[in-house]
C-alpha angles and dihedrals in degrees: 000000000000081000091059092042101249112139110235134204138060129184123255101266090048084069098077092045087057087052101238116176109247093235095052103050113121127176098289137046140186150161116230116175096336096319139102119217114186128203129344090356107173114231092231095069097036078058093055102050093049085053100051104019095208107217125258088014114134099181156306133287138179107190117223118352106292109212099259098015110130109306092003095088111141126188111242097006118118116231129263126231117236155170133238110209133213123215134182132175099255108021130064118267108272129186118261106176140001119229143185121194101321091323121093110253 
């Protein structure tokens, strides 16, 4: 996030007040133009959801710490496939993007 300019952390009771879902939280949280991704959330999606601002979404999450997701990149380990899901306060989680590793899948 820190590479597109956008600022990352809060701390753990911020996280309620961001409205992020108990079974999605991970080990970081933000709010980045009225929106709370949580946890290895590639750029690239956090890019597209500022640029279409899906209704009813209230944010981004990446569950656990997926091997070559944003800051879990580890040598000679191969990346892991994973989902980015989208919450919102009144609707189920739904997937957003596909990811491995920091590409899109």
């Amino acid at each position: 996030m820190i590479g597109i300019g956008l600022p990352i952390g809060a701390p753990a009771p911020a996280r309620r007040v961001l409205g992020i879902p108990a079974d999605l939280l991970s080990c970081h949280a933000a709010a980045v133009g009225g929106y709370a991704p949580e946890g290895h959330v590639p750029a690239p999606a956090v890019e597209r959801l500022l640029a279409e601002r899906p209704a009813g979404v209230r944010g981004l999450a990446v569950p656990g710490m997926p091997i070559g997701s944003p800051g879990m990149e580890v040598p000679g380990r191969p990346e892991d496939a994973y989902d980015v899901i989208a919450f919102s306060v009144d609707a189920p989680h739904r997937v957003f993007m596909r990811f491995r590793g920091g590409r899109e899948a």
